[in-house]
N, CA, C and O atoms as CSV, one atom per row, in Angstrom:
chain,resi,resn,atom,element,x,y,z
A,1,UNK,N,N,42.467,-72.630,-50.849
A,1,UNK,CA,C,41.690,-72.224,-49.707
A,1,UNK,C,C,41.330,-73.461,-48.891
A,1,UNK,O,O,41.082,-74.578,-49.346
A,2,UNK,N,N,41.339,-73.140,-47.808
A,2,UNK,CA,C,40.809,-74.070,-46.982
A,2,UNK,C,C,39.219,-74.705,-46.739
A,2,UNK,O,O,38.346,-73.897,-47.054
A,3,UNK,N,N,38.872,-75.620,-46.384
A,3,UNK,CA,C,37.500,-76.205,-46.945
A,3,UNK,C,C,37.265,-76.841,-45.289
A,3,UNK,O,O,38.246,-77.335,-44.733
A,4,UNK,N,N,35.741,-76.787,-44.462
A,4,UNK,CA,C,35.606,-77.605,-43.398
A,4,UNK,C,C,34.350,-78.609,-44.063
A,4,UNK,O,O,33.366,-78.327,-44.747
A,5,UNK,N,N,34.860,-79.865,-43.541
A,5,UNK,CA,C,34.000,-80.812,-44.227
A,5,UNK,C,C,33.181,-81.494,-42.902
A,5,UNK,O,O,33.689,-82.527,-42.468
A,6,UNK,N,N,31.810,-80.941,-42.144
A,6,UNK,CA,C,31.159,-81.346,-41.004
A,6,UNK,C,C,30.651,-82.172,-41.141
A,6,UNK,O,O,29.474,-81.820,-41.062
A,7,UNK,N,N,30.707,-83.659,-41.402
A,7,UNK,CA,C,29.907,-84.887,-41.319
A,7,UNK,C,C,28.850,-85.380,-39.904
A,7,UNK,O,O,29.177,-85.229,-38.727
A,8,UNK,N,N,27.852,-85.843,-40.275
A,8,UNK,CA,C,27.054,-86.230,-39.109
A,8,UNK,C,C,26.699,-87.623,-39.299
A,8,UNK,O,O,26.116,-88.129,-40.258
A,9,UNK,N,N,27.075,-88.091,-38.389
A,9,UNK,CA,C,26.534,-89.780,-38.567
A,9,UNK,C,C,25.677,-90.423,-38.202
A,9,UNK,O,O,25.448,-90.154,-37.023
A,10,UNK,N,N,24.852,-91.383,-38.691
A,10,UNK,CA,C,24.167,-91.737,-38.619
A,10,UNK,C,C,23.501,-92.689,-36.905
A,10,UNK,O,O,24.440,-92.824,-36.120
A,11,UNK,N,N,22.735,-93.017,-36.595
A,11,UNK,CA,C,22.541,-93.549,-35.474
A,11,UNK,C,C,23.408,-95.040,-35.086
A,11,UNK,O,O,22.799,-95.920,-35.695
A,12,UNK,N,N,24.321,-95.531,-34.488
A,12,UNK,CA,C,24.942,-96.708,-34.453
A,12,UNK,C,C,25.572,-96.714,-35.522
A,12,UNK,O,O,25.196,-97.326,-36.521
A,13,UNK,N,N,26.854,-95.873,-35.430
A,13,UNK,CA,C,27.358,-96.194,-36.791
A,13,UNK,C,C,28.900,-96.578,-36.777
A,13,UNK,O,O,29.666,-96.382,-37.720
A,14,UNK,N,N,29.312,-97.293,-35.269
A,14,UNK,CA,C,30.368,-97.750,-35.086
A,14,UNK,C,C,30.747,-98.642,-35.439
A,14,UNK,O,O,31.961,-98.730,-35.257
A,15,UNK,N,N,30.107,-99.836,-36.122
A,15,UNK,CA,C,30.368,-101.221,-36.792
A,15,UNK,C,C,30.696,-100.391,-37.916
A,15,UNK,O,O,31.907,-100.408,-38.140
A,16,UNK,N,N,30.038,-99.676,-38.695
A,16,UNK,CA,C,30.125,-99.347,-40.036
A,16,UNK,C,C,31.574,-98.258,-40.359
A,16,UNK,O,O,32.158,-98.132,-41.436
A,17,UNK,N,N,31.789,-97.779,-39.448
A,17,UNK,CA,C,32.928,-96.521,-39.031
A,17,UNK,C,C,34.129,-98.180,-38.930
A,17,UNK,O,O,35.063,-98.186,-39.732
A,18,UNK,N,N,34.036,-99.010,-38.281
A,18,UNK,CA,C,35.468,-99.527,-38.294
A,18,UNK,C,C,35.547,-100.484,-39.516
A,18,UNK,O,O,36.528,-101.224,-39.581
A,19,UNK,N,N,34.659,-100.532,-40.432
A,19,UNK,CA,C,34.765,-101.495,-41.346
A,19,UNK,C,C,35.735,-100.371,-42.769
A,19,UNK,O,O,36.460,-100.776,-43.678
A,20,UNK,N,N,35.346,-98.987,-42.426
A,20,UNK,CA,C,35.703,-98.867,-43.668
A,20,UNK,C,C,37.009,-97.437,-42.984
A,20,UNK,O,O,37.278,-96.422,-43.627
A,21,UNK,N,N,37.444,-97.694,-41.955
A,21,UNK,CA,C,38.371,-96.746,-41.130
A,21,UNK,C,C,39.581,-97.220,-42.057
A,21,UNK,O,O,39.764,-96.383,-42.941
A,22,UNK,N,N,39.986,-97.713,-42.093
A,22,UNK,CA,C,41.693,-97.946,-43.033
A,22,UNK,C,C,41.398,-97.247,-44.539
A,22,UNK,O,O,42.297,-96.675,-45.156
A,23,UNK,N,N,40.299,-97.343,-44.948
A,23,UNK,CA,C,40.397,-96.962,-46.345
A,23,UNK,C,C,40.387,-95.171,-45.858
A,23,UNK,O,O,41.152,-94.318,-46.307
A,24,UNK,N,N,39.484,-94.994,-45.011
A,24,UNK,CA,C,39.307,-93.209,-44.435
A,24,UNK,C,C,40.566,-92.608,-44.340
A,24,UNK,O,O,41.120,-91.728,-44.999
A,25,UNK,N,N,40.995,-93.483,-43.076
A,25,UNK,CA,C,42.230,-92.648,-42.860
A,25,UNK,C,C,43.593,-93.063,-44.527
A,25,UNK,O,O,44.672,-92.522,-44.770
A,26,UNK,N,N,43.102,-93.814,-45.041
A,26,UNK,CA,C,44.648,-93.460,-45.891
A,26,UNK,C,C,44.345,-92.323,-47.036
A,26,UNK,O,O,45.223,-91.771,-47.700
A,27,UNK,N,N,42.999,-92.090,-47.137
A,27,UNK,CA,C,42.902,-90.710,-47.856
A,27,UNK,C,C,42.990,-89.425,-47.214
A,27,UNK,O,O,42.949,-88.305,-47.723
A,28,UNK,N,N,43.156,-89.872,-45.663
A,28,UNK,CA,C,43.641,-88.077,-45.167
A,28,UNK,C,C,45.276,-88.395,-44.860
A,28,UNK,O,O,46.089,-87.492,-44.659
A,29,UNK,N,N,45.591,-89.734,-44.858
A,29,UNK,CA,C,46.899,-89.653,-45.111
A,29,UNK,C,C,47.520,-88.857,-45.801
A,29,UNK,O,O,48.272,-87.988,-45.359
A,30,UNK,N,N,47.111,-89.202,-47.702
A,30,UNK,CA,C,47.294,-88.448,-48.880
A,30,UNK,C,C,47.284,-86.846,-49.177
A,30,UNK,O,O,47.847,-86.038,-49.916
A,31,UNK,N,N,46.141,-86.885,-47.984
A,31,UNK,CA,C,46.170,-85.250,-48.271
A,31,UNK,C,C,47.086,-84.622,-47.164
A,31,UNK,O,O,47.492,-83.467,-47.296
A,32,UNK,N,N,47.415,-85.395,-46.058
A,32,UNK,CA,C,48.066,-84.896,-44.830
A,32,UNK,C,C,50.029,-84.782,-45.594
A,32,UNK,O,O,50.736,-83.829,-45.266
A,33,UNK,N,N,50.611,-85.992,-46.643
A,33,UNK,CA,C,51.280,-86.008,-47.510
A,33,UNK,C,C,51.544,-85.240,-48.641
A,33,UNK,O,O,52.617,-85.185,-49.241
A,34,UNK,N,N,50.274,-84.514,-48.962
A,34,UNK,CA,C,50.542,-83.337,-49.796
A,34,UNK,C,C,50.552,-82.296,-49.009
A,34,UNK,O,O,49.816,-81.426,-49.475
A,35,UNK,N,N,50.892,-82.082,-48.335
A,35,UNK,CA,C,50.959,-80.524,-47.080
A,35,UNK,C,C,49.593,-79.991,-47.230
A,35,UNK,O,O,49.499,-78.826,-47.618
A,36,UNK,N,N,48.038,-80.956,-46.873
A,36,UNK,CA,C,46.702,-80.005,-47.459
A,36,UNK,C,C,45.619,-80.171,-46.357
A,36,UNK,O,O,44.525,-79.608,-46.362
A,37,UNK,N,N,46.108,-81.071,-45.362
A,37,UNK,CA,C,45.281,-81.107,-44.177
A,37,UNK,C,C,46.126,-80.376,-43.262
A,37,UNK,O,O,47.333,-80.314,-43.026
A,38,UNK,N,N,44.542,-79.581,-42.621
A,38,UNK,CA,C,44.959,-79.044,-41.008
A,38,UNK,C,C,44.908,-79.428,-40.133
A,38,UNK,O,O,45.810,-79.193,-39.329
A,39,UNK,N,N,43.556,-80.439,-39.704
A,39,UNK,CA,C,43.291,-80.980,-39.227
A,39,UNK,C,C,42.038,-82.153,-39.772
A,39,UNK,O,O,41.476,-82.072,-40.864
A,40,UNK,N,N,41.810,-83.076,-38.879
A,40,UNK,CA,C,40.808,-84.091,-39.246
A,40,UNK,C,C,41.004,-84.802,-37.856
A,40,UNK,O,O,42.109,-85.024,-37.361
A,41,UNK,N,N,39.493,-85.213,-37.144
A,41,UNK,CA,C,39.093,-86.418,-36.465
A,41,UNK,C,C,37.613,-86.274,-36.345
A,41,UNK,O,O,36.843,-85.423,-36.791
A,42,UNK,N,N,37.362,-87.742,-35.348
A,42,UNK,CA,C,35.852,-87.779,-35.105
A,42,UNK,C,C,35.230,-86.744,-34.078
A,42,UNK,O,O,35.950,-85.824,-33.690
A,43,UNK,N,N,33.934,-86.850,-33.620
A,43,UNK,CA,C,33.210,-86.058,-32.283
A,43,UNK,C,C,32.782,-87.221,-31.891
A,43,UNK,O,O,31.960,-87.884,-32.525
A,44,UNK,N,N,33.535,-87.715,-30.334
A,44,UNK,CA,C,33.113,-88.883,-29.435
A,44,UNK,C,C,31.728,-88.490,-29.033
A,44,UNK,O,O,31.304,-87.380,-28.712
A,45,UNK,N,N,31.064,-89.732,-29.126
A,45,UNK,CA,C,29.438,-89.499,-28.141
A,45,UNK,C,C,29.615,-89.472,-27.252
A,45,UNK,O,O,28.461,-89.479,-26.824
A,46,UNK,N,N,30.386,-89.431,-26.189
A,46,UNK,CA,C,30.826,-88.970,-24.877
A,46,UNK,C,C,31.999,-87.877,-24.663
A,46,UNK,O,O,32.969,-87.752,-25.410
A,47,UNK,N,N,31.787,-87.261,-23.736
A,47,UNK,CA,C,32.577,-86.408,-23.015
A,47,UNK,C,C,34.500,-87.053,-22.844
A,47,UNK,O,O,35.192,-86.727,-21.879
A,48,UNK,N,N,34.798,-87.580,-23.508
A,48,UNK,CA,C,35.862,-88.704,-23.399
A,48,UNK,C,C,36.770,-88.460,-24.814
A,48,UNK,O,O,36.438,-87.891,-25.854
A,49,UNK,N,N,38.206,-89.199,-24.393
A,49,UNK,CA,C,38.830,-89.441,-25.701
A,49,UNK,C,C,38.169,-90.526,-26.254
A,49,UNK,O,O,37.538,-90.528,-27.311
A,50,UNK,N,N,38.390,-91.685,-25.291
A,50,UNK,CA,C,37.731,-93.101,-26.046
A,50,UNK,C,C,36.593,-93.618,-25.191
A,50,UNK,O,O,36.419,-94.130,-24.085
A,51,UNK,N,N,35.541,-93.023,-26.816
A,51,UNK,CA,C,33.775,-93.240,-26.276
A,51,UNK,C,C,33.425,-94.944,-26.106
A,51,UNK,O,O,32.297,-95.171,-25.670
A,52,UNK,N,N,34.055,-95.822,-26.329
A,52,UNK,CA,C,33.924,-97.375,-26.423
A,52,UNK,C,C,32.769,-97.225,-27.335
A,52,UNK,O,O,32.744,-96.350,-28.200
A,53,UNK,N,N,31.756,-98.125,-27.136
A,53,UNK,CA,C,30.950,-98.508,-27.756
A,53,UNK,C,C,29.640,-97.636,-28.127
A,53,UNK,O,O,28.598,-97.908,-28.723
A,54,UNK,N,N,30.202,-96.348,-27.453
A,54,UNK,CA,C,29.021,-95.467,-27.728
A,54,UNK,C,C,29.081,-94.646,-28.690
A,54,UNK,O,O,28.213,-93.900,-29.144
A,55,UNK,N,N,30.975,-94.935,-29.220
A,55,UNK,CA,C,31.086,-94.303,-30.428
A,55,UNK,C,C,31.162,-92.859,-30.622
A,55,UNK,O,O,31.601,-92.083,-29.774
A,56,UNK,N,N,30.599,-92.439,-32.078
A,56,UNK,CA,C,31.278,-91.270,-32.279
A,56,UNK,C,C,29.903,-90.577,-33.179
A,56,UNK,O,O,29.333,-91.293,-34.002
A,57,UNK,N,N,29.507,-89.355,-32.980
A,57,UNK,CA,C,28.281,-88.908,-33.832
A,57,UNK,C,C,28.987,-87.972,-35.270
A,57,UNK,O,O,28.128,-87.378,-35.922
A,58,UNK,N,N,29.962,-87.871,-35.604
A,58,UNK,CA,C,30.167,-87.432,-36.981
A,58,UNK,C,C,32.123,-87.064,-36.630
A,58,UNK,O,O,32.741,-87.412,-35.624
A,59,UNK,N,N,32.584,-86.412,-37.638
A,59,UNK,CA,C,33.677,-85.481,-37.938
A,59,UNK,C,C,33.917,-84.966,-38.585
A,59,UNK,O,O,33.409,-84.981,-39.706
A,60,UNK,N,N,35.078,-84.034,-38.107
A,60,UNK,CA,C,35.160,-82.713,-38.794
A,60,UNK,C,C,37.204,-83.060,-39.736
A,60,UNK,O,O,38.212,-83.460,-39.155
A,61,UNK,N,N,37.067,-82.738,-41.040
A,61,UNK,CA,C,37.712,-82.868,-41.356
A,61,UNK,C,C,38.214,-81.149,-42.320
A,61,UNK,O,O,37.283,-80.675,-42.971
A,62,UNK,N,N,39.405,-80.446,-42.361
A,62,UNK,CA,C,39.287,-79.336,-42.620
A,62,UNK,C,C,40.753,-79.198,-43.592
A,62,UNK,O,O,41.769,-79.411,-42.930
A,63,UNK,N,N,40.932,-78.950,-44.711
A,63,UNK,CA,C,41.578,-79.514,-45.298
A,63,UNK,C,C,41.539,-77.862,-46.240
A,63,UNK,O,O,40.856,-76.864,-46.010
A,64,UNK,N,N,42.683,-78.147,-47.454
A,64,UNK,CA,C,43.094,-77.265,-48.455
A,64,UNK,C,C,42.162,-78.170,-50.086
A,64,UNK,O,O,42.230,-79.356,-50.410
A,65,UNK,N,N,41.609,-77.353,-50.575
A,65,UNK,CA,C,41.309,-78.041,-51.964
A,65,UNK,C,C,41.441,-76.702,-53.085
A,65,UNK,O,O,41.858,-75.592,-52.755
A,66,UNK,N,N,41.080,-77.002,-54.186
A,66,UNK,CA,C,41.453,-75.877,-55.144
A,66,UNK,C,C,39.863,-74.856,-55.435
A,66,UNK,O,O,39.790,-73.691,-55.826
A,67,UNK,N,N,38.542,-75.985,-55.008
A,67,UNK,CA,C,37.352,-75.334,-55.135
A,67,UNK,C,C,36.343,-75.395,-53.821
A,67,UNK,O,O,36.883,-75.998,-52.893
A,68,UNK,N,N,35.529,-75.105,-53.635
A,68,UNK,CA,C,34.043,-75.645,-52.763
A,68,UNK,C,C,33.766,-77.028,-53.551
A,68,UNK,O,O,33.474,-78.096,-53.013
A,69,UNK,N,N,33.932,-76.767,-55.081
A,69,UNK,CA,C,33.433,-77.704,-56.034
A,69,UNK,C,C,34.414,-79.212,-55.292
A,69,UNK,O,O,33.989,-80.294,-54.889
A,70,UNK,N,N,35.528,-78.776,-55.347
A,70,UNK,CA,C,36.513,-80.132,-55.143
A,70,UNK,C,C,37.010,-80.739,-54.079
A,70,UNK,O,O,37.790,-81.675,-53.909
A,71,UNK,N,N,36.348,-79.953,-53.324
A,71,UNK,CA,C,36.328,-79.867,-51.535
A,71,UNK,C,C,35.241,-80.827,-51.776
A,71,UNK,O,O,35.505,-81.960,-51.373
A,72,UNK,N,N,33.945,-80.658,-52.394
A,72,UNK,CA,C,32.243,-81.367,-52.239
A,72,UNK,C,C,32.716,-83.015,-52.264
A,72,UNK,O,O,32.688,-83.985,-51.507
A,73,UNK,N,N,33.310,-82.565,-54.081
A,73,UNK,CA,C,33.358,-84.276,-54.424
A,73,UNK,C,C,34.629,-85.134,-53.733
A,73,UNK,O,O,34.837,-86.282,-54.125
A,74,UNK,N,N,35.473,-84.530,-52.687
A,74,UNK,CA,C,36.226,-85.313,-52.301
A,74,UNK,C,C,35.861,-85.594,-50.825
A,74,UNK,O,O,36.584,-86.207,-50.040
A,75,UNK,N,N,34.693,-85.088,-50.559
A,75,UNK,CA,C,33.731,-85.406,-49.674
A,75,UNK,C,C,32.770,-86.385,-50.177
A,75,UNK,O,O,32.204,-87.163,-49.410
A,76,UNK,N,N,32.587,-86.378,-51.298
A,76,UNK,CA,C,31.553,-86.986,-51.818
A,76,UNK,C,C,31.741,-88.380,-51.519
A,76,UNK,O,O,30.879,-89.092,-51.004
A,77,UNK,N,N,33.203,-88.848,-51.950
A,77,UNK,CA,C,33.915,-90.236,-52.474
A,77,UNK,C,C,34.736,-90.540,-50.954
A,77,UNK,O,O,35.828,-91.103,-50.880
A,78,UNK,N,N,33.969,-90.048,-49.822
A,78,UNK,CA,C,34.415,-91.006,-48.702
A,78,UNK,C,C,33.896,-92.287,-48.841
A,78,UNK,O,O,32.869,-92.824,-49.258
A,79,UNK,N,N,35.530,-92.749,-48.083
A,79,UNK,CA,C,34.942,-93.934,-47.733
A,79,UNK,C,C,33.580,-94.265,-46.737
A,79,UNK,O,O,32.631,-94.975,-47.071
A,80,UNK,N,N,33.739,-93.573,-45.452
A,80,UNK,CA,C,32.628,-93.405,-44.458
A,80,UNK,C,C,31.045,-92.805,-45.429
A,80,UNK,O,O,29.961,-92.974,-44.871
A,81,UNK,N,N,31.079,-92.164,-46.783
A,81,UNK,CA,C,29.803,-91.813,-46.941
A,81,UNK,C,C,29.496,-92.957,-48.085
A,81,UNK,O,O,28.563,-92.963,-48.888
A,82,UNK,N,N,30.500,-93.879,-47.935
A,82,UNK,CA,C,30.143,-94.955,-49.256
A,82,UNK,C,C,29.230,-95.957,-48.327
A,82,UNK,O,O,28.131,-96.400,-48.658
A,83,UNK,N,N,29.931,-96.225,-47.069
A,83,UNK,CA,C,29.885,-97.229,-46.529
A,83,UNK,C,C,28.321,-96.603,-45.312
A,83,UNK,O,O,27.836,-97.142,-44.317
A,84,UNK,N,N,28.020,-95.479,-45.923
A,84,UNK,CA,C,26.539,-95.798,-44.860
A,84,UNK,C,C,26.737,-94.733,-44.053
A,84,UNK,O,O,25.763,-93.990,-43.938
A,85,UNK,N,N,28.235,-94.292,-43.147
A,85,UNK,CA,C,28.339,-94.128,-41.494
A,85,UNK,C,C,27.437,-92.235,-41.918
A,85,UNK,O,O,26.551,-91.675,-41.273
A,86,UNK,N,N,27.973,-91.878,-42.878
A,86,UNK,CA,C,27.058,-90.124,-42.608
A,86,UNK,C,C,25.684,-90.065,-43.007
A,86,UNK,O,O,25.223,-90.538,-44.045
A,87,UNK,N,N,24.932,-89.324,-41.923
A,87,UNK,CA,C,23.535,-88.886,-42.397
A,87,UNK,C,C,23.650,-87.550,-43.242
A,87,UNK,O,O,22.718,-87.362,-44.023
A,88,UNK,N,N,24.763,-86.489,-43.200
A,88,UNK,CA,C,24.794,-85.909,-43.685
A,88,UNK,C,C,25.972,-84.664,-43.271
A,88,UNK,O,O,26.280,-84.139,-42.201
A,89,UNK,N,N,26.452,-84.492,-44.712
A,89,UNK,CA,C,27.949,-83.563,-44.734
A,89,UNK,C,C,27.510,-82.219,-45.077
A,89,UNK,O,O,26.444,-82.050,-45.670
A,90,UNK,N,N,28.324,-81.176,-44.714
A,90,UNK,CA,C,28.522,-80.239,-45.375
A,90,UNK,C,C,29.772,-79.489,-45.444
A,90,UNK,O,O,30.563,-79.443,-44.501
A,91,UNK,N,N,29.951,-78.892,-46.576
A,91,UNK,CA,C,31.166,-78.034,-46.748
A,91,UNK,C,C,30.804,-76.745,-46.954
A,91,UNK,O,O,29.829,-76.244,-47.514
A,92,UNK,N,N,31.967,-76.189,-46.285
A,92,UNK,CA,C,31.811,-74.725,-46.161
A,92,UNK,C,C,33.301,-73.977,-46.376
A,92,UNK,O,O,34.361,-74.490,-46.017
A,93,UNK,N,N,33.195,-72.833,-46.948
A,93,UNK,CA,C,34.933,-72.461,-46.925
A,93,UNK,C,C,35.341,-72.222,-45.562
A,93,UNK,O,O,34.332,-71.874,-44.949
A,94,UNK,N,N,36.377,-72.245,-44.775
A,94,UNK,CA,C,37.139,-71.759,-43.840
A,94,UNK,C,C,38.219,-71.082,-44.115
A,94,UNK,O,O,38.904,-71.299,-45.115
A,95,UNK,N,N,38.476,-70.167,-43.216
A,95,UNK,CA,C,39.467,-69.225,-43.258
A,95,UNK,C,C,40.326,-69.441,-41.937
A,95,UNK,O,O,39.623,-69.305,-40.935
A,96,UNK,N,N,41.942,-69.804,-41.605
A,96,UNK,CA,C,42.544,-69.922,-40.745
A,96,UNK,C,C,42.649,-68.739,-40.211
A,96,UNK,O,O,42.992,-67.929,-41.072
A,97,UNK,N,N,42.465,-68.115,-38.845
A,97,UNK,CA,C,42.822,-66.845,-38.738
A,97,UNK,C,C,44.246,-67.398,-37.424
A,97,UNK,O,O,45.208,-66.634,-37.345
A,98,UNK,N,N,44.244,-68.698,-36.500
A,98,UNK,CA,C,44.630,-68.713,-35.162
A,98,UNK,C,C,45.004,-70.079,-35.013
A,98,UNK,O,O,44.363,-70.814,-35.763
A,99,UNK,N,N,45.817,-70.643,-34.304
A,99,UNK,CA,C,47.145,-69.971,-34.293
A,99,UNK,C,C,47.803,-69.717,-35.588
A,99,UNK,O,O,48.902,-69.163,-35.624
């Protein structure tokens, strides 16, 4: 089943977002490599593709796991929630209905 993982980040959390971005993205690599992501990116603090320095207030990452349980802890063991950038995640099941 599919899993949406809504992260919210913390206030100024663009130093902290590019320090630990290579380790982020090579774990949605992994899952994008096992055919288990649908999607994944950030929410710019602006109306824009590229917010510059004003950054980004969380993302949404929406992915295949086997539980809620294993969806949590592979939310748990971000890099971005090791390194500070979320005030706070949640997971929820999703259901693809479109396209």
């Amino acid at each position: 089943m599919y899993y949406a993982i809504l992260a919210e980040d913390v206030e100024n959390s663009l130093a902290l977002r590019q320090q630990a971005r290579p380790a982020h993205l090579q774990r949605l690599q992994d899952l994008a490599d096992a055919g288990r992501l649908l999607v994944a990116g950030p929410h710019p603090a602006l109306d824009t593709e590229d917010p510059g320095e004003a950054g980004f207030t969380g993302s949404l990452v929406i992915a295949e796991f086997d539980s809620l349980e294993d969806a949590t802890a592979w939310a748990d063991a971000d890099p971005y929630a090791d390194a500070g950038v979320y005030r706070r995640v949640v997971v929820k099941p999703y259901r693809k209905v479109l396209p």
